[in-house]
C-alpha atoms as a printed R data frame, in Angstrom:
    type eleno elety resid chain resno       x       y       z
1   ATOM     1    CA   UNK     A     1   9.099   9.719 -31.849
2   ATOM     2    CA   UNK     A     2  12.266  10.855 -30.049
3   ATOM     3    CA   UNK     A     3  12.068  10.972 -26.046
4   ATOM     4    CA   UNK     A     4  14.246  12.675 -23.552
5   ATOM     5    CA   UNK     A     5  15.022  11.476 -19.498
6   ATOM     6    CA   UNK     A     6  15.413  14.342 -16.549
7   ATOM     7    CA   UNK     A     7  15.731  13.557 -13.178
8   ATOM     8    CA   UNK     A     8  13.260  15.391 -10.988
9   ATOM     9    CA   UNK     A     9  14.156  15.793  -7.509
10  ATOM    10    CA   UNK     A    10  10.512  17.586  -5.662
11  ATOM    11    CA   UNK     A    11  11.546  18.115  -1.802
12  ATOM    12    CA   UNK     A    12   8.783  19.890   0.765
13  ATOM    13    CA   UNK     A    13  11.332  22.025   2.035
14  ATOM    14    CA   UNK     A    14  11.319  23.893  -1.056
15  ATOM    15    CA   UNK     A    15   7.411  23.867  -1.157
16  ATOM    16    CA   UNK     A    16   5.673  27.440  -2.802
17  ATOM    17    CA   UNK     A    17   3.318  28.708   0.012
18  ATOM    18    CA   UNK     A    18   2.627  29.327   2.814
19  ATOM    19    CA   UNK     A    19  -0.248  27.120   3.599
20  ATOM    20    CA   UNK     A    20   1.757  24.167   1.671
21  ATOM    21    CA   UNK     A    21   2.825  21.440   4.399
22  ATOM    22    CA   UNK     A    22   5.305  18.645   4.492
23  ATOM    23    CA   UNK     A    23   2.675  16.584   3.427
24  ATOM    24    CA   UNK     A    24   0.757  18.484   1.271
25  ATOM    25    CA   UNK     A    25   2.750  20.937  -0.820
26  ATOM    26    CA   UNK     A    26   3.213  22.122  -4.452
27  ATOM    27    CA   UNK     A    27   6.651  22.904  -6.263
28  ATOM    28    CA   UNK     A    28   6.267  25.828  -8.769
29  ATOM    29    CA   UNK     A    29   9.251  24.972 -11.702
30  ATOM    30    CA   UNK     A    30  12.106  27.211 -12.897
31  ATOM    31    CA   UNK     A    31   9.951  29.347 -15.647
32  ATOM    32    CA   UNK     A    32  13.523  29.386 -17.364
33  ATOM    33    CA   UNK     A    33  12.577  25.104 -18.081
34  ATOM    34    CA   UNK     A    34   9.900  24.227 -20.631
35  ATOM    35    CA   UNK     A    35   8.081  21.049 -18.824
36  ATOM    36    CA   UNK     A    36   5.953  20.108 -21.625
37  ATOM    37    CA   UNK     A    37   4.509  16.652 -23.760
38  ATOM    38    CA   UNK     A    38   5.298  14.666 -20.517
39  ATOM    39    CA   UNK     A    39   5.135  11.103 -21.403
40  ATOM    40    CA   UNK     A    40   5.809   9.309 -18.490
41  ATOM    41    CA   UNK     A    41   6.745   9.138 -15.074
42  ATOM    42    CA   UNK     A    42   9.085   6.719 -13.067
43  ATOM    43    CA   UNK     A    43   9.611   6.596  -9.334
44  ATOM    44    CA   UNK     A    44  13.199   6.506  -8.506
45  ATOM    45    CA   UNK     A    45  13.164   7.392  -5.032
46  ATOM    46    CA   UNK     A    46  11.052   8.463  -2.146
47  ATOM    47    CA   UNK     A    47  12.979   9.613   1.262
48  ATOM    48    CA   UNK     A    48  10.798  10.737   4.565
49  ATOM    49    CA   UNK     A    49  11.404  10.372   8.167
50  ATOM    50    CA   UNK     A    50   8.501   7.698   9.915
51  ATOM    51    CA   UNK     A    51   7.417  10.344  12.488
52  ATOM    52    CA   UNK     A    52   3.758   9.221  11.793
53  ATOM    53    CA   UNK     A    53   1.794   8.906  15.121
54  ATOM    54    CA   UNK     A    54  -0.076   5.502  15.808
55  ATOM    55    CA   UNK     A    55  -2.813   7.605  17.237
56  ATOM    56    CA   UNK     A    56  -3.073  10.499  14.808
57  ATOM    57    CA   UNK     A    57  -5.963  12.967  15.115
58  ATOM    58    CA   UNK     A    58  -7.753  11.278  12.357
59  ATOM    59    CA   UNK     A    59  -8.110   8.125  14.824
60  ATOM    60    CA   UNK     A    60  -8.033   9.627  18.012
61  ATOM    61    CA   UNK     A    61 -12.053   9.643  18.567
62  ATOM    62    CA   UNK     A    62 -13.508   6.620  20.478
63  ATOM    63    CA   UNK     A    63 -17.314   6.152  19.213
64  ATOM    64    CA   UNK     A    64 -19.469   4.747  21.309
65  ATOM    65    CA   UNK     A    65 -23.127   4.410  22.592
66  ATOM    66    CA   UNK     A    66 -23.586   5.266  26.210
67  ATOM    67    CA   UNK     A    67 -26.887   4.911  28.183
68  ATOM    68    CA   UNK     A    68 -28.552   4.717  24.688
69  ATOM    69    CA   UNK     A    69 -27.441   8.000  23.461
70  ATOM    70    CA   UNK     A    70 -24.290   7.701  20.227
71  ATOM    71    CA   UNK     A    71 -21.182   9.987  20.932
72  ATOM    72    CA   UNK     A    72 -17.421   9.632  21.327
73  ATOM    73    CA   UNK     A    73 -14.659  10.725  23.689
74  ATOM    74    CA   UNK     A    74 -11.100  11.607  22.959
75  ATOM    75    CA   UNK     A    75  -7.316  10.860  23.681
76  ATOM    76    CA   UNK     A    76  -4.852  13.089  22.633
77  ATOM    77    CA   UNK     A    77  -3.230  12.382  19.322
78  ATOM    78    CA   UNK     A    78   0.783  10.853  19.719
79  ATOM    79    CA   UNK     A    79   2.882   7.960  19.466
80  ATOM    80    CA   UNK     A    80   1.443   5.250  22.280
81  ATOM    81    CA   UNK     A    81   3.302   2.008  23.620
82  ATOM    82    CA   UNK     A    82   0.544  -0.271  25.601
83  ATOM    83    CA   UNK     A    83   0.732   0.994  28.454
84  ATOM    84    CA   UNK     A    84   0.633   4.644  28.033
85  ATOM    85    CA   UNK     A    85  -2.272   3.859  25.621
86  ATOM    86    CA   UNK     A    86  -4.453   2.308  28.277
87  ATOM    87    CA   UNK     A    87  -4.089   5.082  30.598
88  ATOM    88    CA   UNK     A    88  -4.955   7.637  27.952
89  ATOM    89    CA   UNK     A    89  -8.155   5.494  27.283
90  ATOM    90    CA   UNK     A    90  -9.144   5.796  30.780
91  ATOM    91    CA   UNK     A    91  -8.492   9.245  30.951
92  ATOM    92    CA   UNK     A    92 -10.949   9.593  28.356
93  ATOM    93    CA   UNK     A    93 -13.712   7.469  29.350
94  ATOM    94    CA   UNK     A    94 -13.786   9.198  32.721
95  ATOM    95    CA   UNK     A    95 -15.461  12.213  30.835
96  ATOM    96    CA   UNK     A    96 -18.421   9.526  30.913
97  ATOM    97    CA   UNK     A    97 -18.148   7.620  34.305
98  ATOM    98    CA   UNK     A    98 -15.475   9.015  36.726
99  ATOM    99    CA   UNK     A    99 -15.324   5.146  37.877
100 ATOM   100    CA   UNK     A   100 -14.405   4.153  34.272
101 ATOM   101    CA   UNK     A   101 -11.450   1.730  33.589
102 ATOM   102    CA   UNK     A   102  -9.354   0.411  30.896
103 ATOM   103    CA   UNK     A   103  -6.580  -2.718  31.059
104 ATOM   104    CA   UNK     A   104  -5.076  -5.244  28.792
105 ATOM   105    CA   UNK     A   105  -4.264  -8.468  28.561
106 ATOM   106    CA   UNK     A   106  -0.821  -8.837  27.381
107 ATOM   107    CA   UNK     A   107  -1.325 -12.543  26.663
108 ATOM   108    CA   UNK     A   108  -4.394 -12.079  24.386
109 ATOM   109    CA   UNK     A   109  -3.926  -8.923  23.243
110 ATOM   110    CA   UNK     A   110  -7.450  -7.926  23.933
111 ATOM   111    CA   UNK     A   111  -8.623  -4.544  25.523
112 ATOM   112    CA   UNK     A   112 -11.187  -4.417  28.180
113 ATOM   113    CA   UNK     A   113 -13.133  -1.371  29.218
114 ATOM   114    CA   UNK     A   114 -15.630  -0.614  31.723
115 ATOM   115    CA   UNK     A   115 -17.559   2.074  33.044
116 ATOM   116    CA   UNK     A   116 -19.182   0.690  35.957
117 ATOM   117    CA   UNK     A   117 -21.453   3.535  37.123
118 ATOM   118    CA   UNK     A   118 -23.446   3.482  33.776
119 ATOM   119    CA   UNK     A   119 -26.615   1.870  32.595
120 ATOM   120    CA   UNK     A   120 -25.281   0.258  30.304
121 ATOM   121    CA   UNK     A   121 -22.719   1.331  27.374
122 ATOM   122    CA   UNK     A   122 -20.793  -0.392  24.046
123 ATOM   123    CA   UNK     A   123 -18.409   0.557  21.254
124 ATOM   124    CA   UNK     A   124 -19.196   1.043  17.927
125 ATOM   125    CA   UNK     A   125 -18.169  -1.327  15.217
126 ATOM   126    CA   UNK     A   126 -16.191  -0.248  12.041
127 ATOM   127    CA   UNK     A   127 -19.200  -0.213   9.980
128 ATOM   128    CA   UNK     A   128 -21.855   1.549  12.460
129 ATOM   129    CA   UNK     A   129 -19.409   4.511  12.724
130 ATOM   130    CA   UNK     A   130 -19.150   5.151   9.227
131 ATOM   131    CA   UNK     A   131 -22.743   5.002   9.296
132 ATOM   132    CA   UNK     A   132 -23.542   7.059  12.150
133 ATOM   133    CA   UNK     A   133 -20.654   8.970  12.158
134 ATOM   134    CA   UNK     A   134 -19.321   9.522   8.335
135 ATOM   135    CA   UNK     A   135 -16.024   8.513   9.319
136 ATOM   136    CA   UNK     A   136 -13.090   6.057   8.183
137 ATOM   137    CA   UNK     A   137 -10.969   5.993  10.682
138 ATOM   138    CA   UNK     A   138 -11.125   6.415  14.222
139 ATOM   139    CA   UNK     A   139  -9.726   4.696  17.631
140 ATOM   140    CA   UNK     A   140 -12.386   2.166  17.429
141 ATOM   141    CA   UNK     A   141 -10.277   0.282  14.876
142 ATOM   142    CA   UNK     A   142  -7.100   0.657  16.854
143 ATOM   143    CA   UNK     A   143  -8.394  -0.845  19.941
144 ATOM   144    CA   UNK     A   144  -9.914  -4.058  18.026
145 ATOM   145    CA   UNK     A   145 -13.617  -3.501  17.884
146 ATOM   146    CA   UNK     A   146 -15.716  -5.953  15.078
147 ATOM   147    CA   UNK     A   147 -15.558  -4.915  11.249
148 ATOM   148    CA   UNK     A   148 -19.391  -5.393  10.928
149 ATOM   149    CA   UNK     A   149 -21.172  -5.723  14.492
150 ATOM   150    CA   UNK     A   150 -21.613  -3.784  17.552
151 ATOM   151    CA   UNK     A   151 -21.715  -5.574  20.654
152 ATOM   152    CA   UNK     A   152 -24.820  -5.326  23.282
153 ATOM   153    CA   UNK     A   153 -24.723  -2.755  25.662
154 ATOM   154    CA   UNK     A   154 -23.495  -3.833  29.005
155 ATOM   155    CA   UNK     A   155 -21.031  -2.559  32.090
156 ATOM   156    CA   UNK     A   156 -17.514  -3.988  30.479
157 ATOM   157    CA   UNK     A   157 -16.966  -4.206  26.840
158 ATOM   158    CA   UNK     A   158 -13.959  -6.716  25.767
159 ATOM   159    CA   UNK     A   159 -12.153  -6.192  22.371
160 ATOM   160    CA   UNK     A   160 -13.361  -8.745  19.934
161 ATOM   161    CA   UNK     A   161 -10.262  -8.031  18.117
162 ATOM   162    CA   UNK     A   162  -6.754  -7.082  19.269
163 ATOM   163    CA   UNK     A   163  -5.413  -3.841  19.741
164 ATOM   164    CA   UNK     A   164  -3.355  -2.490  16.668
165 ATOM   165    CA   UNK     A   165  -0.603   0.299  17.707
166 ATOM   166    CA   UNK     A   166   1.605  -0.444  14.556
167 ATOM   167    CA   UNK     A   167   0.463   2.571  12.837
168 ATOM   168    CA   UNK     A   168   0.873   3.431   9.233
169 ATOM   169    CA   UNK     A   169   1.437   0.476   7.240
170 ATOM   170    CA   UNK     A   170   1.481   2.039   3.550
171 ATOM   171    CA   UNK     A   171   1.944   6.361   2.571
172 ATOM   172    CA   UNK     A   172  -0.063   7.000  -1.094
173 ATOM   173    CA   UNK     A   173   2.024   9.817  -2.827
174 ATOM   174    CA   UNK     A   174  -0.796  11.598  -4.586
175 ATOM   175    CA   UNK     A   175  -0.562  14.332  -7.287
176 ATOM   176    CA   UNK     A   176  -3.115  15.520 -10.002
177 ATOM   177    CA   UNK     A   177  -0.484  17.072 -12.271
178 ATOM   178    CA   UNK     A   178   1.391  13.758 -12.461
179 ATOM   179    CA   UNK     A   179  -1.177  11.177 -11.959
180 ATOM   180    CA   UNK     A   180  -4.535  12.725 -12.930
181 ATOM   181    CA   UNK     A   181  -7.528  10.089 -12.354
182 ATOM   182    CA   UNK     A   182  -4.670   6.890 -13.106
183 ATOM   183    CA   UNK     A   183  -6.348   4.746 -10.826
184 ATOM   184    CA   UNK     A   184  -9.200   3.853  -8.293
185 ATOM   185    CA   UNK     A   185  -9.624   2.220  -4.914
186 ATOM   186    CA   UNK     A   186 -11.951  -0.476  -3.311
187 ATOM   187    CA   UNK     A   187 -14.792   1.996  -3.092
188 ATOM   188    CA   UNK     A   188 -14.293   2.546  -6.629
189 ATOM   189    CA   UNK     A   189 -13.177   6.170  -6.031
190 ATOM   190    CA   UNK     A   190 -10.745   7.649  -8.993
191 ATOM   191    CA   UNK     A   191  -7.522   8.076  -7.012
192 ATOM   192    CA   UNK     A   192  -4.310  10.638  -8.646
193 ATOM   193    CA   UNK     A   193  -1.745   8.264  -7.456
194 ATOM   194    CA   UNK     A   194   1.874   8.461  -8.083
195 ATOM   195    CA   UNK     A   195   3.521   5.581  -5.631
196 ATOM   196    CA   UNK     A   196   2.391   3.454  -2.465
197 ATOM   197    CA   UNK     A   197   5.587   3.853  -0.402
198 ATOM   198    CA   UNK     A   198   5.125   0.539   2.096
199 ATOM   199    CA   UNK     A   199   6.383   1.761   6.178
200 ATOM   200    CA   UNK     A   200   8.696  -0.912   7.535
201 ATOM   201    CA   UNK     A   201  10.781   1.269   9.287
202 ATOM   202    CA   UNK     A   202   9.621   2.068  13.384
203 ATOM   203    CA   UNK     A   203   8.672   5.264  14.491
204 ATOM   204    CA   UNK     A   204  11.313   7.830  14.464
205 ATOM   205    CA   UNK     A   205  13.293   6.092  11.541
206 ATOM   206    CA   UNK     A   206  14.260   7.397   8.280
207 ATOM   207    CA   UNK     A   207  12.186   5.653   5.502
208 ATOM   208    CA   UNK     A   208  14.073   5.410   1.942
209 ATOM   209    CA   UNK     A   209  12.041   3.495  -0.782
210 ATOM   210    CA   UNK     A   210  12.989   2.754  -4.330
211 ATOM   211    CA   UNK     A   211  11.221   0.445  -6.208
212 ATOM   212    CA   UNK     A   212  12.803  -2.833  -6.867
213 ATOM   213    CA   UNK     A   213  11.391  -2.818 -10.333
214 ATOM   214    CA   UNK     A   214  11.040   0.338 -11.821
215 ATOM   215    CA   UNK     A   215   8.603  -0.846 -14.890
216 ATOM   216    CA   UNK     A   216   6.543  -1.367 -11.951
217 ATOM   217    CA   UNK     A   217   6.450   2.146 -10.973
218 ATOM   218    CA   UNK     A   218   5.727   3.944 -14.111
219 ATOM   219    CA   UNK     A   219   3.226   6.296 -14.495
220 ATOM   220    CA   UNK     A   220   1.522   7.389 -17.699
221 ATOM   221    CA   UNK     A   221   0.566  11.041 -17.844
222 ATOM   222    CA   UNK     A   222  -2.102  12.948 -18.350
223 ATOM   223    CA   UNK     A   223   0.203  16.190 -19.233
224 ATOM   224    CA   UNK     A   224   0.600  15.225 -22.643
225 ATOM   225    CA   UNK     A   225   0.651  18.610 -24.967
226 ATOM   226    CA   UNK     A   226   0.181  20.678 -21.806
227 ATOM   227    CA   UNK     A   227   2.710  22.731 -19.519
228 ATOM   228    CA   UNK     A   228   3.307  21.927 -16.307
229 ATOM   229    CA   UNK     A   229   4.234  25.094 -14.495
230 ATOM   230    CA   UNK     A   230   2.837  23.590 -10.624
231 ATOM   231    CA   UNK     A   231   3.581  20.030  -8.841
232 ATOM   232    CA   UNK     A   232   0.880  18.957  -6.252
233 ATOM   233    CA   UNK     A   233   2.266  16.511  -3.934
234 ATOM   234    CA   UNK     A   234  -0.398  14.801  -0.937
235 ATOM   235    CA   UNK     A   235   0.952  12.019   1.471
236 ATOM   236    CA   UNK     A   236  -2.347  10.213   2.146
237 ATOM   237    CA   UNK     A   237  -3.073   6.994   4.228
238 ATOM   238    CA   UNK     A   238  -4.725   3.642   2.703
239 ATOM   239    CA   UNK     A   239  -8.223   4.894   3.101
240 ATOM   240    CA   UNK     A   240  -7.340   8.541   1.633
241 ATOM   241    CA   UNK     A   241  -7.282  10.848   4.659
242 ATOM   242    CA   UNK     A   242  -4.423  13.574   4.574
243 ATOM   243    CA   UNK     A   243  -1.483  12.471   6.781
244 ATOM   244    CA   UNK     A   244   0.433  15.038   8.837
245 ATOM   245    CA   UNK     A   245   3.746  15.633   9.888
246 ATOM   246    CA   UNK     A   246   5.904  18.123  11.959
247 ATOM   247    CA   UNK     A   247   6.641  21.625   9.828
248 ATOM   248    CA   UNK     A   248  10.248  20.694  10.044
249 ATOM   249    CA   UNK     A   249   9.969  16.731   8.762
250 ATOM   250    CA   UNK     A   250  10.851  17.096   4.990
251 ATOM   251    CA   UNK     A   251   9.826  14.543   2.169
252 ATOM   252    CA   UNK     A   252  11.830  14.204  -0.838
253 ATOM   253    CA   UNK     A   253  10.436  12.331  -3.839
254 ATOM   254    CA   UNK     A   254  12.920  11.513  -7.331
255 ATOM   255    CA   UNK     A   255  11.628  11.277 -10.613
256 ATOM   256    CA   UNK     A   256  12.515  10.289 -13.810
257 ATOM   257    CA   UNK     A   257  10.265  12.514 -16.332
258 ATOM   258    CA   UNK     A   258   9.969  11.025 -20.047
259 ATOM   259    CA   UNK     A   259   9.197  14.055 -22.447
260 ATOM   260    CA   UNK     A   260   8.009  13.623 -26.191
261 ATOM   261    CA   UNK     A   261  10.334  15.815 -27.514
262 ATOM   262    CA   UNK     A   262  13.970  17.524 -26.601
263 ATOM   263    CA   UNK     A   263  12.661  20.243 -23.634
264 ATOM   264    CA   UNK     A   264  15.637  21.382 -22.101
């Protein structure tokens, strides 16, 4: 069997429709090339600026129980240092108890919160809130609340864990024309994923990836015998919820695509 290499360069700024985004797009290919009997698929490259928020709207809810009745309140979605975080906090837990207030401790790390004109109040642990609340992520994670259980109700509720601003450690390149059901997660959900570009770089930074081993990054395709005409491309975080960036923040992903047979 005879193969032939083409480099595939797939950039959001060239993305098909209208509705596509820089992190959720599709590419529709030259009719003029024959993308067929695609064997494989190798990473090369991955290019996108870091201008992920450590609060993004997926995590901006705080869930909590207050005076025995389960809700949340809100801060507005953007990229926090400590400080400004803790206000925003406060801000939101007013909506509750005008007397709220938030503070750290910069030694231990560890939030506390208090809304001293209530009954008695808590905040959700990791676990209760994707059982009340259907969720994966949310603030209550960010500011250090236990994996597995909720803490009594009381005036002041102090962060078992510390409070995590570093935001997005990992960005899972998804695509079901590439990758098609080539893997699966902790859950055991079947996953369409092409590479799991790791974030080193701070906010605001360009982030280029290759992989230092490219046998590594390699995926086998599910195209086999069948055209490709349309490239699906979702940036997704670690637990599979659609990141976002700004309209004008491009991604740029390089391929090397195997084919069976001469295509070009």
């Amino acid at each position: 069997m005879t193969t032939t290499e083409r480099t595939a360069i797939l950039n959001s700024g060239f993305r098909a429709y209208r509705q596509d985004t820089s992190t959720n797009f599709n590419i529709l290919l030259n009719k003029g090339i024959s993308v067929d009997d695609v064997d494989r698929v190798i990473v090369k490259r991955v290019s996108m600026p870091n201008l992920f928020y450590n609060v993004p709207e997926r995590k901006s809810k705080l869930y909590i129980v207050f005076e025995g009745t389960p809700g949340w309140v809100s801060v507005q979605p953007g990229q926090y240092n400590a400080d400004r975080f803790v206000a925003a906090l406060e801000i939101a837990l007013k909506t509750v108890d005008t007397a709220a207030t938030a503070s750290i401790n910069y030694d231990t790390g560890k939030l506390t919160l208090a809304c001293p004109s209530s009954t008695g109040w808590t905040v959700l642990s990791h676990t209760d809130v994707k059982k009340q609340f259907y969720v994966d992520e949310s603030l209550n994670t960010i500011i250090g609340t236990s994996h597995d259980v909720t803490l009594p109700a009381a005036l002041t509720w102090t962060s078992p864990e510390l409070v995590d601003l570093s935001g997005e450690h990992t960005v899972r390149i998804e695509s079901s024309t590439l990758a098609f059901s080539n893997s699966f997660d902790s859950r055991g959900q079947i996953l369409n994923t092409v590479e799991i570009v790791p974030i080193h770089e701070p906010y605001g930074a360009a982030v280029h990836y290759a992989p230092s081993d490219h046998i590594m990054s390699f995926v086998d395709s599910g195209s086999t015998g069948k055209p490709i005409n349309n490239v699906d491309i979702q940036l997704v975080s670690n637990s599979g919820q659609p990141l976002v960036l700004p309209d004008n923040a491009y991604v740029e992903i390089v391929l090397l695509v195997i084919f069976r047979h001469n295509q070009f």
